[in-house]
N, C-alpha and C positions, 0 to 999 in steps of 0.2 A: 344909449347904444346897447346896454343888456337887456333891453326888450324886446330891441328889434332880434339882438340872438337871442334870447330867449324862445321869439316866434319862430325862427327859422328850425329852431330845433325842434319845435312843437311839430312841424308842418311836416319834417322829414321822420318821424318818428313810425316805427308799423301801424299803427292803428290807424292811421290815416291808410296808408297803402289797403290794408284789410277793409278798409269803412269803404274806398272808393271798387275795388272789388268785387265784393258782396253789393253795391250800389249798380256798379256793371251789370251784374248776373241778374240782382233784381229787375232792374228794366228790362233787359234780354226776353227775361218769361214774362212779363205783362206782354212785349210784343207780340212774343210769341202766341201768348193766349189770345190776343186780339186778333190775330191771322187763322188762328184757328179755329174760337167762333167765328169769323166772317166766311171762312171756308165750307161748315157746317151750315151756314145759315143761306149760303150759295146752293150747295149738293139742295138743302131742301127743299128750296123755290123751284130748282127746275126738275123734281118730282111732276112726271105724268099725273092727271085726275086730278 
C-alpha cells in the first residue's frame, strides 16, 4: 500500500503539472510551425510564372 501512495504522490506533485504544460505548448508550436510552412509553401505554388 506505500507504493501505491507513494506513486500517487509522485503523480500529483508540480513537476509533473509543469512537465505536461511545457508538453502542451511544445506540441502547440510544432503545430503551429507545420500550418505555417504548409501556408508558405501554398502562397508559393500559386505564384504567377
Amino acid at each position: 500500500m506505500e507504493m501505491t501512495s507513494a506513486l500517487v504522490s509522485a503523480l500529483n506533485s508540480a513537476w509533473l503539472d509543469e512537465f505536461l504544460v511545457w508538453g502542451v505548448a511544445g506540441m502547440t508550436a510544432v503545430i503551429a510551425l507545420v500550418a505555417l510552412v504548409n501556408a508558405v509553401d501554398v502562397f508559393l505554388d500559386n505564384e504567377p510564372g
